[in-house]
Structures are given as C-alpha cells and as structure tokens.
C-alpha positions as CSV (number, residue, x, y, z in Angstrom):
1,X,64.1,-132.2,33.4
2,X,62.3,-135.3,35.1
3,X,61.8,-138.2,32.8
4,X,58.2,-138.3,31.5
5,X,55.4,-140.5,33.1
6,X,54.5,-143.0,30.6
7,X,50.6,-144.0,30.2
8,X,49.7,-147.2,28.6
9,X,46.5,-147.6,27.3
10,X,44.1,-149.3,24.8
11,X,40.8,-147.0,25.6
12,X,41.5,-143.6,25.2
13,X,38.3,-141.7,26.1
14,X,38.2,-143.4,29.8
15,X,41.7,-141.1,30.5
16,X,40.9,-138.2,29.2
17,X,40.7,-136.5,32.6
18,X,44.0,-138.3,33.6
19,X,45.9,-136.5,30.5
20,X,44.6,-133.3,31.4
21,X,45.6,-133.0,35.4
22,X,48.4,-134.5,33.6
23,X,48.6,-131.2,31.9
24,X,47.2,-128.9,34.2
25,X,50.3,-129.5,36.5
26,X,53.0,-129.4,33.2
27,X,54.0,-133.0,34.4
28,X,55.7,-134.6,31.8
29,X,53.8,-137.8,30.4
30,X,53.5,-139.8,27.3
31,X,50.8,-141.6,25.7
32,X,51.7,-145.1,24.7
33,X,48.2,-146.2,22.4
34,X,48.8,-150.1,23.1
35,X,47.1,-150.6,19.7
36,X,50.1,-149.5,17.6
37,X,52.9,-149.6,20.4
38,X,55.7,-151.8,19.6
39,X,59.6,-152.1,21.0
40,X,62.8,-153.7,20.4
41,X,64.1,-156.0,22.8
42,X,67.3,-153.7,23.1
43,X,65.5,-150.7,24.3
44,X,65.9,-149.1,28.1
45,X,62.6,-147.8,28.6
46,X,64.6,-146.8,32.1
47,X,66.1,-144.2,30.3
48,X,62.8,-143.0,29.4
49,X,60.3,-143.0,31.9
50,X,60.6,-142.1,35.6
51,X,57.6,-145.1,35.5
52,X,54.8,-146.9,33.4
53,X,51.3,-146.9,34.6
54,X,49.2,-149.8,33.4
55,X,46.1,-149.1,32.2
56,X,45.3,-151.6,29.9
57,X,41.7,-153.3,29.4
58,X,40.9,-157.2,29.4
59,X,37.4,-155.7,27.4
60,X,39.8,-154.8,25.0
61,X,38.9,-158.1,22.8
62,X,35.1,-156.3,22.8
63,X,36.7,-153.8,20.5
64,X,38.5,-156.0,18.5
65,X,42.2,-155.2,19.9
66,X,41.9,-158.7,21.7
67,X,46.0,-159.1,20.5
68,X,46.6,-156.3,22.8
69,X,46.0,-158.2,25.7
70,X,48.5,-160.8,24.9
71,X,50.9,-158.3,23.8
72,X,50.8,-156.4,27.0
73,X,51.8,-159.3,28.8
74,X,54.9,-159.4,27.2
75,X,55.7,-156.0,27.3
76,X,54.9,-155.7,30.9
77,X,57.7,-158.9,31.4
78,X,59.9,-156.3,29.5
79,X,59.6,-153.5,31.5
80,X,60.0,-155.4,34.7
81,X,63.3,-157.3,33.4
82,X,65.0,-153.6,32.4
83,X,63.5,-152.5,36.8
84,X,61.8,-150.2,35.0
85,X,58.9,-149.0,37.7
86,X,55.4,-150.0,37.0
87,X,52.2,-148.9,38.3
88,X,49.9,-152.7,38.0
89,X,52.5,-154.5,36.7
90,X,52.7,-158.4,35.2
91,X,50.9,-159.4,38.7
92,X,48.1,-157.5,38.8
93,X,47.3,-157.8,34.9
94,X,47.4,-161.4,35.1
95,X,45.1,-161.5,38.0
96,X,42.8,-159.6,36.3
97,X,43.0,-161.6,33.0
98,X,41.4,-164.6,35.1
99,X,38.1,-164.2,37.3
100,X,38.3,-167.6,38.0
101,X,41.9,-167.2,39.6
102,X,40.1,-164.4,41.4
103,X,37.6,-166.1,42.7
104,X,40.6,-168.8,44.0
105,X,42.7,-166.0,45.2
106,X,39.4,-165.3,47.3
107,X,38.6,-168.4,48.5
108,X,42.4,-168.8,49.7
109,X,41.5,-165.3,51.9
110,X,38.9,-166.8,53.2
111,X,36.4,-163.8,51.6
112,X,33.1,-164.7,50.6
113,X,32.5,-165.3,47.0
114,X,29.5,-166.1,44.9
115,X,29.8,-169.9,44.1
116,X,31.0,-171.2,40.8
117,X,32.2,-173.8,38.6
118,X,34.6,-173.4,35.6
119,X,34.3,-175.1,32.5
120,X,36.3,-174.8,28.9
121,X,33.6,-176.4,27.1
122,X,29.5,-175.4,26.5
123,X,28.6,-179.1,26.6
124,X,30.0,-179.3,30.6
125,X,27.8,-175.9,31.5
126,X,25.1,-177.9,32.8
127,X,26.3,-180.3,34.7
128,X,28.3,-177.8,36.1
129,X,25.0,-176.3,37.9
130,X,25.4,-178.9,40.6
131,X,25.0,-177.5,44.0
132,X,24.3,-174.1,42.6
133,X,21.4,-171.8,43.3
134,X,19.6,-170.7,40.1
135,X,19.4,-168.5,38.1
136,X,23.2,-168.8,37.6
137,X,25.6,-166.7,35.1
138,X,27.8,-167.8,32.6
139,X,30.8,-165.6,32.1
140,X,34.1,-165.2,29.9
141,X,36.7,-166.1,32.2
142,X,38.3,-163.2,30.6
143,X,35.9,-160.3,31.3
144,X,35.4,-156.4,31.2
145,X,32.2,-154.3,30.7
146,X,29.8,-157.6,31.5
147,X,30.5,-158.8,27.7
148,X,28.9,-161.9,27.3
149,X,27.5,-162.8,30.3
150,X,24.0,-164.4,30.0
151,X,21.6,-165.4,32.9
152,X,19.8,-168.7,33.4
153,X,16.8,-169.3,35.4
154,X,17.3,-173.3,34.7
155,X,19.3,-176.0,33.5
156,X,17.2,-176.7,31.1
157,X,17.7,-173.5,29.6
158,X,21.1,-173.3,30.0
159,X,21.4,-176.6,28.3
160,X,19.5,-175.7,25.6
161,X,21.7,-172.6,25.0
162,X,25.0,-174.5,25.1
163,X,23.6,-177.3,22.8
164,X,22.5,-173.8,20.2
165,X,25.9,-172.4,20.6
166,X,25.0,-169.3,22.1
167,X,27.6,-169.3,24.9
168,X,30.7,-167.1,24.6
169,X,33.3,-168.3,26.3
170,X,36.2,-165.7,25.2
171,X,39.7,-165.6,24.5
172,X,40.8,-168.2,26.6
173,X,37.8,-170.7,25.6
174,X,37.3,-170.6,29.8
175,X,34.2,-169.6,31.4
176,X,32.3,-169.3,34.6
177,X,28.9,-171.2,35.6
178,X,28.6,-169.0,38.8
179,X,25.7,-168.2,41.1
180,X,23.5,-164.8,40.1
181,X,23.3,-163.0,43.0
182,X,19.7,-160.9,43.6
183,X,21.4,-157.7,44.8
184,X,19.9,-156.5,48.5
185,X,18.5,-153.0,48.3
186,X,19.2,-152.9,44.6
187,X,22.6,-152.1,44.3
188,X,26.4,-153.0,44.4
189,X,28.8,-151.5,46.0
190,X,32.6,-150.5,44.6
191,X,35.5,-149.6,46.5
192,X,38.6,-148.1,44.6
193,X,42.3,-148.3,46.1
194,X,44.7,-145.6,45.2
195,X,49.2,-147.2,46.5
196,X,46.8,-150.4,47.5
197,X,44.9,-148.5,50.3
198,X,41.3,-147.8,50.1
199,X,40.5,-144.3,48.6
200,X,36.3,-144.2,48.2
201,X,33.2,-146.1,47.7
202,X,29.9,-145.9,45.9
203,X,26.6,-147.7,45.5
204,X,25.9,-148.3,42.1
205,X,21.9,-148.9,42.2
206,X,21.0,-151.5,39.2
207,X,17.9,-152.4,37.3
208,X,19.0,-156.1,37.9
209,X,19.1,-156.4,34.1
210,X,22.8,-155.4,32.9
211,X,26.1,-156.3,33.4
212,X,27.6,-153.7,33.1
213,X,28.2,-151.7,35.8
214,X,31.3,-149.2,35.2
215,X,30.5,-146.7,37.2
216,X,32.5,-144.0,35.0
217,X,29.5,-144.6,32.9
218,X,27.3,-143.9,35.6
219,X,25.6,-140.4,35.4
220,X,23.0,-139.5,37.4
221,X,23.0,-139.4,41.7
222,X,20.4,-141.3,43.2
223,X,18.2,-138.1,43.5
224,X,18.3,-138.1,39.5
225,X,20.7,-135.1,38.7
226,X,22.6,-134.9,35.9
227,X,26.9,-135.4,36.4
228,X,29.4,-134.2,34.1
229,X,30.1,-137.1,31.9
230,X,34.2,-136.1,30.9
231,X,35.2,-139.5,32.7
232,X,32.0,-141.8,31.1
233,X,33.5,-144.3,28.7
234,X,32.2,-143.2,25.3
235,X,29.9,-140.4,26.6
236,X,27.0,-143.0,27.3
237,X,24.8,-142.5,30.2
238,X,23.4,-146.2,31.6
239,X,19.7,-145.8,31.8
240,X,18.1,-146.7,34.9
241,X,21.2,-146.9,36.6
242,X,21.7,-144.3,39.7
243,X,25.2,-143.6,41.9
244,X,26.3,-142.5,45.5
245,X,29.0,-142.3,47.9
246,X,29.2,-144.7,50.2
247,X,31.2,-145.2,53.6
248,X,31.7,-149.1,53.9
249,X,32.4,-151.0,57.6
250,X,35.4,-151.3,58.4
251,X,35.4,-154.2,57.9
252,X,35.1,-154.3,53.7
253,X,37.5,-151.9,53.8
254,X,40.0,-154.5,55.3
255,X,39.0,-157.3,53.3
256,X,39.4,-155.0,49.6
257,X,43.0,-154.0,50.9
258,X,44.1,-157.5,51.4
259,X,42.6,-158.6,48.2
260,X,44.1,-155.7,46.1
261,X,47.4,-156.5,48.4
262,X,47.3,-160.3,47.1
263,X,45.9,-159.4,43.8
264,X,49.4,-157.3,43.4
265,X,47.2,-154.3,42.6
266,X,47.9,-150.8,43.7
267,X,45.3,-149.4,41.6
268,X,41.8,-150.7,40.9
269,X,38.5,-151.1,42.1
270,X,36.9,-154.3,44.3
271,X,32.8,-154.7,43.6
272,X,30.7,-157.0,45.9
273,X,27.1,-157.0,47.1
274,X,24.5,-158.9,49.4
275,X,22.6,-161.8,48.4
276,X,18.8,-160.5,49.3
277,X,18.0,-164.1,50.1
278,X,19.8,-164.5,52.7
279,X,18.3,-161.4,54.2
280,X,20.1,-160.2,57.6
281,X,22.7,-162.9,58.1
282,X,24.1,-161.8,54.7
283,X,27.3,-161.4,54.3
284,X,29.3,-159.2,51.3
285,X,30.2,-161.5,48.6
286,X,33.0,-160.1,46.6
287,X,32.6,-160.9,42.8
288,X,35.1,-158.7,40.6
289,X,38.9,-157.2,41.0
290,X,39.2,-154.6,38.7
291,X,42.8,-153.8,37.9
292,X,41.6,-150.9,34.9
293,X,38.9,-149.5,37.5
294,X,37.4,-146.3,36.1
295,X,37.0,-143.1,38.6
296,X,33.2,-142.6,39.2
297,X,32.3,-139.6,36.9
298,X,32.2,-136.2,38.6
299,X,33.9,-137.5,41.5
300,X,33.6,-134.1,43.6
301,X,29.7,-134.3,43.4
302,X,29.9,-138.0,44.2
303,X,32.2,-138.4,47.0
304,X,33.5,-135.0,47.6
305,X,36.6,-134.7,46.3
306,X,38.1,-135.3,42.6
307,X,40.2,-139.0,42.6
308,X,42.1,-137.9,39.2
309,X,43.7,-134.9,41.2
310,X,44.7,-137.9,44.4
311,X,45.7,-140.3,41.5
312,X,48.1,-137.6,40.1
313,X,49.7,-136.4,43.2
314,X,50.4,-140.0,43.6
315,X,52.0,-140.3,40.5
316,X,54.6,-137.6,41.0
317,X,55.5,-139.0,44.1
318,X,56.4,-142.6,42.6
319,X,57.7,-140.9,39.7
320,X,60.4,-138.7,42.2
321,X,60.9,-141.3,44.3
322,X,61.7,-143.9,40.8
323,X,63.8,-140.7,39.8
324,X,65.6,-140.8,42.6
325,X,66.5,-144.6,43.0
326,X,67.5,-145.0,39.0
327,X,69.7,-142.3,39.6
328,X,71.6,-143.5,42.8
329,X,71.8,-146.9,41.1
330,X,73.3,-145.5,38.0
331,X,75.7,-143.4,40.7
332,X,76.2,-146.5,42.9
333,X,77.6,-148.1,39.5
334,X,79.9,-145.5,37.9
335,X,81.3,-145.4,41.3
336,X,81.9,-149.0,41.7
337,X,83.4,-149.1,38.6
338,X,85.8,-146.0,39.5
339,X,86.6,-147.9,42.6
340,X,87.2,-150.6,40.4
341,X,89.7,-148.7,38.4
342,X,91.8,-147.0,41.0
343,X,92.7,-150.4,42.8
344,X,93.7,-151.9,39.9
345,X,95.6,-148.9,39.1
346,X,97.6,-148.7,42.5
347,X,97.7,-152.0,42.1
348,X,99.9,-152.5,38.8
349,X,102.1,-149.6,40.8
C-alpha cells in the first residue's frame, strides 16, 4: 500500500472538498489539525507520508491559534531536514508570513506594486504617508482575511488613530502604510497556480468597502445566481460581492508564474488590480501572494471545470513520484552497504 498523503491544516471547513476527492478516489490521506499536532524530534515522518501538503493559514492568529503559525515554522524545518516532500514548504510559508517581503520580492521583479512604507510603531504611521497618494491602508504585516486593515482618507486621521491606539499591527508588531488602490471597473482580479503554473482566474467585483476578498467565500456570479457554498470558509456568503472567470493577458499570466516561482510557491493564488486613476495607461499592480489560496466555490460554474479534482490528480502524481524516489534511495543504500560488506569480506580473505 502507498504511504498516505498527509494534509496539514489549521481551518478545517476551507478543505472539506479536498478530503472528500480525497475519498472519492480511496487515496490514502491523513488529517494533521495543526492546532493539537505535535512530534518528537526522532520521528521519520518519511516513513509515513509519500508527502505533506501545507495548508496552513497566517489568519490563523484571527482565531486565536496565532501559536500555530510559529509552530509550523518549525515543523516545516523538520520535515525538510528528514527530505521528507512538501507541498509549500518553509519558503513559501515564510513568504507569505511577510507582505512586506512580498512587496520587496516584487520590487526586485520589477512587477508593479502599490506603494508603501513599513513601520513597527503607530507613532511613525504618519510620517510614513510621505510621498503617498491618500487614502492609504494600514495593514498587519502578517495578514489573511483583510483582519485589521483600516482606511485613511488623511494624515490627520491617520494620526489621530495611531495617537488613540486603534492600529493593529499583529504578531510581529510590523505593519504596512501602503497606497489604497480605487479598483478600475470595480473589481480585482485572482489568478491561482497549481505545480507553480497558472491554472484559472476570476474577477472578484467589490463594494470598495471590505477587505476581505476570499473568493471561496464568494457566492453569487456576476448575473446574481446562487453557487454551491461546500468550499465557502464558514458557510458565509459576502454581501455585495459578485465572481467570474476571467482569461488574463498573457502577460499577468507570466508575471504570477515568476512571482509564485520566486515566492517558492507551487500552490496559491496572486491578486492584483488597476488603479482607476490612472485610467488607460494603468498598469496591474500586484498586491497579495497567497500561499493558503482558497479554490473559488463551485469551480465548474465559475471557470468550467472543478480545481479540487486538478489539485488531486496532482497530488497522486507527487505522491508516486516521492514514492518512488524514497524507495530507490532506501534501495541505493542497502545496496551500498551490501557492496560495502562483500569487499570487506573478500577482502579479510
């Protein structure tokens, strides 16, 4: 029998659909609930899992398991010391941990980016509006779900916030004074990459007044109707907030490949939209690399085919292919040692 497919996790109603093509197919899987997971240093998780697939949230400190993301770091340092196989690994969690090494990783790309400053302190958020448009955002360096971000139309106000307190800054005590960007036609647009290539997009049509923008939360199509809601985190429909399929130029698709590619991510979802103000000379500005991106709900409605059953027959393959190369270097090794053996053998003759 194959060694199981381990999926590690912190949210479990966001992979609900995962665990049951998961099931559909009888692949063999495990749920590790990063909330009460635990391991000694001595264990060979090689022994048992073909691989581990990441699916760990930065949010997770919205829901009070904040220790979990720290935790996972470690673990995931574990897993790659024993060559155990792993599906967003240490790279791509820690670049998702940081929007503002993001936003450097961006810059180094040369791929536009809304501008921003970051800051550790409130009492350095407005002076840090210099040279920005307003309104700005301020951010939690570490993100997920839009959790505390607040808009400013002025410094004032933004100083007067800071000076009442009312400024999360998150785990890390970092944070992002960064440009908020008045979304052309109303909408963003989100590109997912399945093995780091690009695998669908959608426009995700906003009110202009959340944050939030997971589009497995999303369900209703621009015309209104209604989507099945088995991959919505928490069964919660986003008022107001419409979702469609989307072919991107080429040219996006290019630039979210070598992002995920530098990001380390094989798995995850790029956003980015068009400053209105800058009318037709505007250019995509890419804003978030999602590591723990969340397959669109009702994916065959939306962009014609279903992304869990793609995500799964990738799975298998790493997981054979993983399979494969544990057992030839387990093979390669008893037959070394053999090797070993017999010259030493013909050699006390």
């Amino acid at each position: 029998m194959p060694k199981p497919i381990a999926i590690y996790y912190e949210q479990p109603h966001w992979f609900k659909p995962l665990f049951a093509e998961l099931e559909r197919r009888n692949l063999p899987y495990e749920k590790l609930d990063a909330v009460s997971h635990r391991y000694a240093i001595e264990d060979r998780p090689e022994q048992r899992y073909s691989l581990v697939v990441n699916r760990m949230s930065p949010s997770a400190w919205n829901r009070e398991h904040g220790d979990t993301i720290f935790y996972t770091l470690g673990y995931l340092d574990h897993l790659a010391a024993r060559g155990v196989r792993v599906i967003n690994g240490s790279e791509a969690f820690r670049s998702e941990l940081s929007k503002a090494s993001q936003l450097s990783m961006l810059d180094e790309l040369g791929i536009p980016y809304p501008k921003a400053r970051v800051i550790h302190r409130p009492s350095q958020a407005a002076d840090a509006t210099e040279g920005l448009r307003f309104p700005v955002v301020v951010k939690p360096n570490i993100g997920g779900s839009g959790a505390g971000v607040k808009r400013f139309d002025s410094r004032e106000q933004l100083a007067a916030a800071a000076e009442a307190g009312e400024l999360m800054f998150g785990l890390d005590s970092t944070a992002l004074v960064q440009e908020f960007i008045p979304a052309a036609g109303g909408y963003i647009v989100r590109c997912e990459v399945l093995d780091g290539k690009f695998l669908y997009a959608i426009k995700v049509h906003t009110t202009g007044e959340t944050f939030d923008l997971c589009p497995a939360d999303i369900c209703r199509t621009t015309s209104g109707v209604d989507l099945n809601r088995a991959a919505c985190a928490i069964d919660a429909p986003k008022s107001g907030i419409r979702v469609e399929g989307y072919d991107p130029p080429s040219s996006v698709i290019a630039d979210v490949e070598r992002i995920m590619a530098a990001a380390g991510v094989e798995l995850g979802g790029v956003e980015y939209m068009i400053d209105e103000r800058d009318g037709a000379a505007g250019v995509p500005l890419f804003y978030d690399v999602n590591a723990l991106s969340n397959f669109v709900a009702d994916g065959v409605n939306v962009v014609g085919f279903d992304p869990f059953a793609r995500l799964v027959d990738w799975l298998s393959l790493e997981a054979t292919k993983a399979d494969a190369k544990q057992w030839h270097s387990e093979h390669d090794a008893e037959l070394g040692i053999g090797q070993a053996a017999a010259a030493l053998t013909a050699g006390v003759r």
